[in-house]
C-alpha positions as a Markdown table, in Angstrom:
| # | Residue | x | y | z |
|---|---|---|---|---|
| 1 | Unk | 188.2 | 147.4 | -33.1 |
| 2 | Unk | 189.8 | 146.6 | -30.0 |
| 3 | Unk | 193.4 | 144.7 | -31.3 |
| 4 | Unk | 194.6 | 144.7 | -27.6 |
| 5 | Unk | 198.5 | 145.3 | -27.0 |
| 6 | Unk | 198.7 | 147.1 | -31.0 |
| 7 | Unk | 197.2 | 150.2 | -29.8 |
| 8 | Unk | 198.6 | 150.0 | -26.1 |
| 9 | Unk | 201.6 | 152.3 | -26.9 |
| 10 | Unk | 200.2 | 154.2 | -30.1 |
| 11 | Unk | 199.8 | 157.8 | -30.1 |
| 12 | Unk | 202.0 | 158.8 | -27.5 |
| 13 | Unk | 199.9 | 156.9 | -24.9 |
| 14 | Unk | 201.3 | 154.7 | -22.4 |
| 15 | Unk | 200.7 | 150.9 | -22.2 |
| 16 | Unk | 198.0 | 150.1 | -19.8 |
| 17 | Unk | 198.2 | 146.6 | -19.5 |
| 18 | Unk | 197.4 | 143.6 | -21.3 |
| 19 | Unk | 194.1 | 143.2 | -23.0 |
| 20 | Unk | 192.2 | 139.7 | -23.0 |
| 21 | Unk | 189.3 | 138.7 | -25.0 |
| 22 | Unk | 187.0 | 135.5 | -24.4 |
| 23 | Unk | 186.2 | 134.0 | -27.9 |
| 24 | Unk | 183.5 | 131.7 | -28.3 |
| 25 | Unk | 184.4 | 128.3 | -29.1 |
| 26 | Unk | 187.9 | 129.1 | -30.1 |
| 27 | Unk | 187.9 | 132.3 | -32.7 |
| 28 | Unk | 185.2 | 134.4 | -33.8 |
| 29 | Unk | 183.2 | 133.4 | -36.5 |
| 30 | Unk | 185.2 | 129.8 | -36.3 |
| 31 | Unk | 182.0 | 127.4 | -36.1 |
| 32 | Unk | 182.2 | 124.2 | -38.2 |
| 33 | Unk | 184.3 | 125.8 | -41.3 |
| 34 | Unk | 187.1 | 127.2 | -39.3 |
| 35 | Unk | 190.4 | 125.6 | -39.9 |
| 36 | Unk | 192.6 | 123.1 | -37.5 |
| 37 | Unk | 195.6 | 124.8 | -36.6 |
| 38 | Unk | 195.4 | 128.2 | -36.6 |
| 39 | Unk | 196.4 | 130.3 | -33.0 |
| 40 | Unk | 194.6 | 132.7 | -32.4 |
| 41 | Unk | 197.9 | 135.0 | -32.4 |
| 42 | Unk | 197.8 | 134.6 | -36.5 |
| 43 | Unk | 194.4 | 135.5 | -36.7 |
| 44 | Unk | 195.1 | 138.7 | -34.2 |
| 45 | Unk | 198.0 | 139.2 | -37.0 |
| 46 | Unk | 195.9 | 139.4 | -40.0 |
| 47 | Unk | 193.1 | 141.4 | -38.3 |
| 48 | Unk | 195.8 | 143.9 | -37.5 |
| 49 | Unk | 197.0 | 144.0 | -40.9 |
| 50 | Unk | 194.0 | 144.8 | -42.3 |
| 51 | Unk | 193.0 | 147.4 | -40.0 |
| 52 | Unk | 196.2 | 149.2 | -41.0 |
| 53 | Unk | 195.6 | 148.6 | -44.7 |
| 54 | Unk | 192.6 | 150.3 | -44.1 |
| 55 | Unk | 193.6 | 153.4 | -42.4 |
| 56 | Unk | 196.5 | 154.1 | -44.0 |
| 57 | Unk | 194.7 | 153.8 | -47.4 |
| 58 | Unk | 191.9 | 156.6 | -46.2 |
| 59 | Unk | 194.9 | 158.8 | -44.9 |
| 60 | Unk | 196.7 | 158.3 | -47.8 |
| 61 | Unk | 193.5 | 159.5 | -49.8 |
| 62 | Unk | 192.5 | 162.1 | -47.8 |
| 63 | Unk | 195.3 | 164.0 | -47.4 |
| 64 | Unk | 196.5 | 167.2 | -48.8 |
| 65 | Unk | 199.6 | 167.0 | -50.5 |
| 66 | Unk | 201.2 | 168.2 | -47.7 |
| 67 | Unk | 202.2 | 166.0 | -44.3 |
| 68 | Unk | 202.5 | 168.6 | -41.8 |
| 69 | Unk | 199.1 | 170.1 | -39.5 |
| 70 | Unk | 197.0 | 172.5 | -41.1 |
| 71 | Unk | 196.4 | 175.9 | -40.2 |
| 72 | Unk | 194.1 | 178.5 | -40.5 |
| 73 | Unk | 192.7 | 178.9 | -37.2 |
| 74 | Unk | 193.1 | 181.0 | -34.3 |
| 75 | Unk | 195.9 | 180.0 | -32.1 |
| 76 | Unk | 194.3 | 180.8 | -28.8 |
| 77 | Unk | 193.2 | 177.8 | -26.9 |
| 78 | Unk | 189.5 | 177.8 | -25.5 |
| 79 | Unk | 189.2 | 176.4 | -22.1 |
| 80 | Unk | 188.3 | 172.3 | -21.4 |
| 81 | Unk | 184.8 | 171.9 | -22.4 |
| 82 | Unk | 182.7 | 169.6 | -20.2 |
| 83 | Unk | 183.1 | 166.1 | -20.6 |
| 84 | Unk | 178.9 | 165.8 | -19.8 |
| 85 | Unk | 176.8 | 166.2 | -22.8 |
| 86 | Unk | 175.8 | 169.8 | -23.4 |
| 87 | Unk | 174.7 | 172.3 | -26.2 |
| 88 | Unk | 171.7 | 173.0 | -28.4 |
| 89 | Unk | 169.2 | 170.8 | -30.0 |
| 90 | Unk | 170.3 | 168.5 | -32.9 |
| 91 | Unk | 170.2 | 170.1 | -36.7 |
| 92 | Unk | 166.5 | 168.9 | -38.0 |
| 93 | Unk | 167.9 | 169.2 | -42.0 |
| 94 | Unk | 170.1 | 166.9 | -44.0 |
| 95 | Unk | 171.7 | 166.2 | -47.5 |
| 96 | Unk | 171.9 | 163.2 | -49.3 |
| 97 | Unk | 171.3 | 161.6 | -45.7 |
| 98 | Unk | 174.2 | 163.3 | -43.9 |
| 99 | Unk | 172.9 | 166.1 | -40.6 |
| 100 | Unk | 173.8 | 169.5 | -41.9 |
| 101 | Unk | 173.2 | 173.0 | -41.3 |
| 102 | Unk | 174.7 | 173.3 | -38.4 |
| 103 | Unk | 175.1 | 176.2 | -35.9 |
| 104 | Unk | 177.6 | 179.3 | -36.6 |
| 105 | Unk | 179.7 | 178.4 | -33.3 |
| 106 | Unk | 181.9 | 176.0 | -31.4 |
| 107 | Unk | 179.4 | 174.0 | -30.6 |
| 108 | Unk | 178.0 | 173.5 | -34.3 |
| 109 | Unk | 181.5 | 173.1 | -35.4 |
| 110 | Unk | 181.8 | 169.5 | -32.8 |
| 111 | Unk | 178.7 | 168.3 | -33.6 |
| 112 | Unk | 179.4 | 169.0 | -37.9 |
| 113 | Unk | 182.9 | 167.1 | -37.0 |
| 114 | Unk | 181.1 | 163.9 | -35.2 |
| 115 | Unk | 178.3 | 163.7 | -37.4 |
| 116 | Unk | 180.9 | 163.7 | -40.8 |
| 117 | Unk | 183.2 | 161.2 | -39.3 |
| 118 | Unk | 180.1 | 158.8 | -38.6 |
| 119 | Unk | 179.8 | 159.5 | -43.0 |
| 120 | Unk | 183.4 | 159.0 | -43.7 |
| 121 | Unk | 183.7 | 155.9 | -41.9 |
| 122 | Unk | 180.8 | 153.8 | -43.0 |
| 123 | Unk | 180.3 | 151.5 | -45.3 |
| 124 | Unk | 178.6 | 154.0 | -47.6 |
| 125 | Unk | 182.5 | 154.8 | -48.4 |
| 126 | Unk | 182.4 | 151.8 | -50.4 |
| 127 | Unk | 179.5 | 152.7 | -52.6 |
| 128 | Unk | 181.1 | 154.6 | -55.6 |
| 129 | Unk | 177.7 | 156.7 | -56.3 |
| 130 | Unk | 177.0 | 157.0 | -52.6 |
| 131 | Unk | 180.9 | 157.9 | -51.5 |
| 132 | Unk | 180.4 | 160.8 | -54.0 |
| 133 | Unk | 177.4 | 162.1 | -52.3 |
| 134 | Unk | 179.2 | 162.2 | -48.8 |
| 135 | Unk | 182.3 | 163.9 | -50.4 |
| 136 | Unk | 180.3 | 166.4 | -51.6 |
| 137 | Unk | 178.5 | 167.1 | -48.7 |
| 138 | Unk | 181.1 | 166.8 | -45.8 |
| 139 | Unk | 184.0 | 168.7 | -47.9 |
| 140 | Unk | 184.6 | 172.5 | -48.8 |
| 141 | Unk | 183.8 | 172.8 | -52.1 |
| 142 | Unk | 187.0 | 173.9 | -52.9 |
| 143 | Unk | 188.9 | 170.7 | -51.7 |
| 144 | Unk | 185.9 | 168.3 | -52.8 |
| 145 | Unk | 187.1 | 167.4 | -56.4 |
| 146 | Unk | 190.1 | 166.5 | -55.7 |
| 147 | Unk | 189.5 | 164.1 | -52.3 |
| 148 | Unk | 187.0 | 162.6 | -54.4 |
| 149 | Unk | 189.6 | 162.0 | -57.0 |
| 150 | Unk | 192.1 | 160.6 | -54.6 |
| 151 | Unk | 189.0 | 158.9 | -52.7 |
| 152 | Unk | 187.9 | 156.7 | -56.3 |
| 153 | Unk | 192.0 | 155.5 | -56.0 |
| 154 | Unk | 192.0 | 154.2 | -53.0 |
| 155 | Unk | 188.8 | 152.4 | -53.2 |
| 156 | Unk | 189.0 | 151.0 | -56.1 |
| 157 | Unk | 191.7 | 149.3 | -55.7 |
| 158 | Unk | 191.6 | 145.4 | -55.9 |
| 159 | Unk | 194.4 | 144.7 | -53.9 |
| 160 | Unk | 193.3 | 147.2 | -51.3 |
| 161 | Unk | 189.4 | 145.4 | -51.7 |
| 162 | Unk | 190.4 | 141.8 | -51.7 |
| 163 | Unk | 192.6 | 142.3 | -48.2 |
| 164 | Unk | 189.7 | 143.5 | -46.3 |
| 165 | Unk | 188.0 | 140.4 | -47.9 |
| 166 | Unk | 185.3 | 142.4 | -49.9 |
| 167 | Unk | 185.0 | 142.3 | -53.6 |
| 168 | Unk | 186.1 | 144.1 | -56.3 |
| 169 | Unk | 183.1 | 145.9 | -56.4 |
| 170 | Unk | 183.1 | 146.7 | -52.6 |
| 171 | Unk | 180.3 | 144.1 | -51.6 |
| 172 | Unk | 181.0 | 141.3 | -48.7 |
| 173 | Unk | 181.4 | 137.9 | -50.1 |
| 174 | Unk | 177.8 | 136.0 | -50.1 |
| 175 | Unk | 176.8 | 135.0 | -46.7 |
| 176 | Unk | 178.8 | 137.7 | -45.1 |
| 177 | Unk | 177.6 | 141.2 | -43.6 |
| 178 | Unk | 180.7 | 143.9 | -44.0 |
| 179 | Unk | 180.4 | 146.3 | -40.7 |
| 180 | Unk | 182.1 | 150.0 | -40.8 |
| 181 | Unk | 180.8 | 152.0 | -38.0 |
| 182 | Unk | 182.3 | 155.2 | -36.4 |
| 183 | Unk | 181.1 | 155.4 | -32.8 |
| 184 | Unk | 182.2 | 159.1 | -31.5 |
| 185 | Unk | 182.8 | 159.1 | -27.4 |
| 186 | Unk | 183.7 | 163.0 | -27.4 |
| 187 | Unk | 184.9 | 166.1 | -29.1 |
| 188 | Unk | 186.5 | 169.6 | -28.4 |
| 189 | Unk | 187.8 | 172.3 | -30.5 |
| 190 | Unk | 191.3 | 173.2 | -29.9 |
| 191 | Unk | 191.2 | 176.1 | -31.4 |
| 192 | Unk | 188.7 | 179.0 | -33.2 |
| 193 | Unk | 188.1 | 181.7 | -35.7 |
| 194 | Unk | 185.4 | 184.0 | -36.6 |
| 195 | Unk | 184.7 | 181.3 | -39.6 |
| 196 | Unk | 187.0 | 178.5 | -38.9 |
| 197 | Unk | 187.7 | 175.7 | -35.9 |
| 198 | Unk | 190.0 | 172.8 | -35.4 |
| 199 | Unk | 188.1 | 169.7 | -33.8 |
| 200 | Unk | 189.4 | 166.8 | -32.6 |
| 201 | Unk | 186.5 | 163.7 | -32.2 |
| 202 | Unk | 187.5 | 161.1 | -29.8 |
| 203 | Unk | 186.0 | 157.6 | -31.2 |
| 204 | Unk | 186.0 | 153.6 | -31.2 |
| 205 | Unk | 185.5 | 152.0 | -34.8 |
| 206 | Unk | 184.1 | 148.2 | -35.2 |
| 207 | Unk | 185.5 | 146.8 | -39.0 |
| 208 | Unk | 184.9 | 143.5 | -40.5 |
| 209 | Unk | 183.5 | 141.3 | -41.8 |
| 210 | Unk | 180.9 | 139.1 | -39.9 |
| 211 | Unk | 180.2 | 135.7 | -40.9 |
| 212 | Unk | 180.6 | 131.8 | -40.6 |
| 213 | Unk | 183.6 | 132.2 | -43.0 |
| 214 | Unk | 184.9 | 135.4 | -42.6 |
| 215 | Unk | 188.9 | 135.8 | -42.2 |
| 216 | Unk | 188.1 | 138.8 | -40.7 |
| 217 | Unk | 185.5 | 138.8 | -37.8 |
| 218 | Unk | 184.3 | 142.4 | -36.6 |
| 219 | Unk | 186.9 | 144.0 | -34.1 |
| 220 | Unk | 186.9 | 147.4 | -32.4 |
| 221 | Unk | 189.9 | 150.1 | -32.4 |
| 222 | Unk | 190.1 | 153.7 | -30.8 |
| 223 | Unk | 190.7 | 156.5 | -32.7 |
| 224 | Unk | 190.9 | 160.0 | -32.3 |
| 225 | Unk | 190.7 | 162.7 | -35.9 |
| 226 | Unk | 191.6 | 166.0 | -35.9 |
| 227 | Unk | 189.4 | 167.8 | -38.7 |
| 228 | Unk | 190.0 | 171.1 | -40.1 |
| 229 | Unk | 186.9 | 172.7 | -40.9 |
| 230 | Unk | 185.4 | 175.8 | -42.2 |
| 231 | Unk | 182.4 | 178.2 | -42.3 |
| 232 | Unk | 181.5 | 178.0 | -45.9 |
| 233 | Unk | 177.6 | 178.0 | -47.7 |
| 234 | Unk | 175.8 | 178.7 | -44.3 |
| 235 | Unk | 177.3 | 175.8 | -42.8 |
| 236 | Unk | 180.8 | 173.9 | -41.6 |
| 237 | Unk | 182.7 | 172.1 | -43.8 |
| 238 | Unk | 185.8 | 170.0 | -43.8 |
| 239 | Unk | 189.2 | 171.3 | -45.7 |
| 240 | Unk | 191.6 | 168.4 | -44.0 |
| 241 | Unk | 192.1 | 166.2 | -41.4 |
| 242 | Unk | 194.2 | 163.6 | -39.0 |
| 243 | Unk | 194.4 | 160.7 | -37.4 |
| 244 | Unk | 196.1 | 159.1 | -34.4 |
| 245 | Unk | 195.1 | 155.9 | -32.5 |
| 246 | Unk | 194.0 | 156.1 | -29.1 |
| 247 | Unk | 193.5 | 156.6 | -26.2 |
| 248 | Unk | 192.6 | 152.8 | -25.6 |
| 249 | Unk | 190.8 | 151.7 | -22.6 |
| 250 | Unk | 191.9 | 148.3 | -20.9 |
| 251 | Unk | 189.4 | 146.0 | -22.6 |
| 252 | Unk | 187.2 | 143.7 | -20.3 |
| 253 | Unk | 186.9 | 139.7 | -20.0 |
| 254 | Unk | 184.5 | 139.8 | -21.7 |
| 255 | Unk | 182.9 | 136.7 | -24.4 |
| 256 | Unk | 183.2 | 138.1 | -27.9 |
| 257 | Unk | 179.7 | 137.6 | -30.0 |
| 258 | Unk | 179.2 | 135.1 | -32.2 |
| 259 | Unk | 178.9 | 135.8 | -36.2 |
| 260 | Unk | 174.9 | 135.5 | -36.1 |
| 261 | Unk | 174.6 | 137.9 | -33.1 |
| 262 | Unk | 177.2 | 140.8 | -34.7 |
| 263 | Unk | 175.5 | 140.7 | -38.0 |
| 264 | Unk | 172.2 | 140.9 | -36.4 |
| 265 | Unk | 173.0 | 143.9 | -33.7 |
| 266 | Unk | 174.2 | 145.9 | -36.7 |
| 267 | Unk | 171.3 | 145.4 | -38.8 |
| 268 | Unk | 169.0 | 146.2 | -35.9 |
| 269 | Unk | 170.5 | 148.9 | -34.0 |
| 270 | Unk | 170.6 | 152.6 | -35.7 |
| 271 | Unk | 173.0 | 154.6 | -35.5 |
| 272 | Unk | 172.7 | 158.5 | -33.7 |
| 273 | Unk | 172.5 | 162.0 | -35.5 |
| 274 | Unk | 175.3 | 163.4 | -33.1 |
| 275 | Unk | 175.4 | 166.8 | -31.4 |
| 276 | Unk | 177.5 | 168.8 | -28.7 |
């Protein structure tokens, strides 16, 4: 969800510039039902505001209690890892659709950390039945209750619901496709213990809702999560996590999609079973 300038000095990351987007016949999704008289600067406005809503509403819900970093692990640093793609084969088992049973190292630890974040941050999160299933696959047992708890909250809520322009049930409006995909770039573990890691997942998120009459097209932010996560049932799970924005690259002139072609790329294109 790339919002351009919003991001450019987030996260302790310095402003690169000004980012410019090509929209097709005016905004996204504008075609014949989009109304006379709106700049595009609004619009930017409101898709910021709802990106925020979001985030802050899943931080809110999944945090512990407690603002400051969890610890836990080992306070030695390991050295860079390489930023090629390297390690062992992908896991071949899953649970209620989620990769687990992951390797008993550093390396199972990243790809358990990228594979959990694609979970937590799709539209699956929406589902109250299937949100269940991914809280209790992703989170130490012993923390699982009560983010599931917390996690009901926060999406439930109408106000919350109506501002991303879904339902109160969490379903897109008729004629609309609502898009929540988690995109990892990269990971590393900033530090280690015989049976815990800290992992941070570098990632670009698209949100939105695509559409003729969606207020909120599809956009694309940068993200990076630092989870906390520990060896527990044969397998890493998570105890906690945070986020930070960035780092943003400078975007590219580049035309955004129309409505038919977002809602159709998503449909047709899978996403990846991730692994270090």
């Amino acid at each position: 969800m790339s919002l351009g300038d919003e991001h450019g000095s987030s996260g302790g990351y310095a402003d690169t510039g000004q980012t410019r987007t090509r929209l097709p016949e005016g905004d996204p999704y504008g075609g014949a039902t989009r109304r006379g008289g709106r700049s595009s600067s609004r619009s930017l406005v409101t898709v910021v505001g709802v990106v925020v809503l979001l985030i802050a509403a899943i931080a809110f819900a999944n945090r512990g209690g407690d603002d400051s970093p969890s610890g836990g692990a080992s306070g030695n640093k390991p050295a860079p890892s390489p930023t090629s793609a390297t390690g062992n084969r992908p896991v071949e088992t899953k649970s209620a659709g989620i990769p687990t049973g992951f390797a008993h190292s550093e390396q199972g630890a990243q790809s358990a950390a990228a594979n959990y974040s694609v979970a937590l941050g799709s539209t699956d999160m929406f589902n109250t039945a299937r949100r269940h299933e991914i809280v209790n696959t992703v989170y130490a047992p012993d923390v699982a209750a009560a983010r599931q708890s917390d996690l009901d909250r926060a999406y439930s809520s109408e106000s919350f619901l109506s501002n991303i322009g879904l339902t109160r049930d969490g379903a897109a409006p008729s004629g609309q496709t609502f898009i929540s995909r988690i995109i990892p770039v990269g990971t590393k573990v900033t530090s280690s213990g015989t049976d815990s890691a800290t992992v941070e997942i570098w990632y670009t998120s698209l949100f939105g809702l695509s559409g003729e009459a969606s207020t909120n097209p599809v956009s694309e932010s940068w993200y990076t999560t630092t989870y906390e996560l520990k060896w527990v049932g044969n397998d890493w799970k998570v105890t906690d996590f945070q986020q930070k924005d960035g780092p943003v690259p400078v975007g590219r002139d580049q035309k955004a999609s129309t409505a038919d072609d977002m809602t159709k790329a998503v449909e047709e294109y899978g996403g990846f079973t991730y692994a270090r």
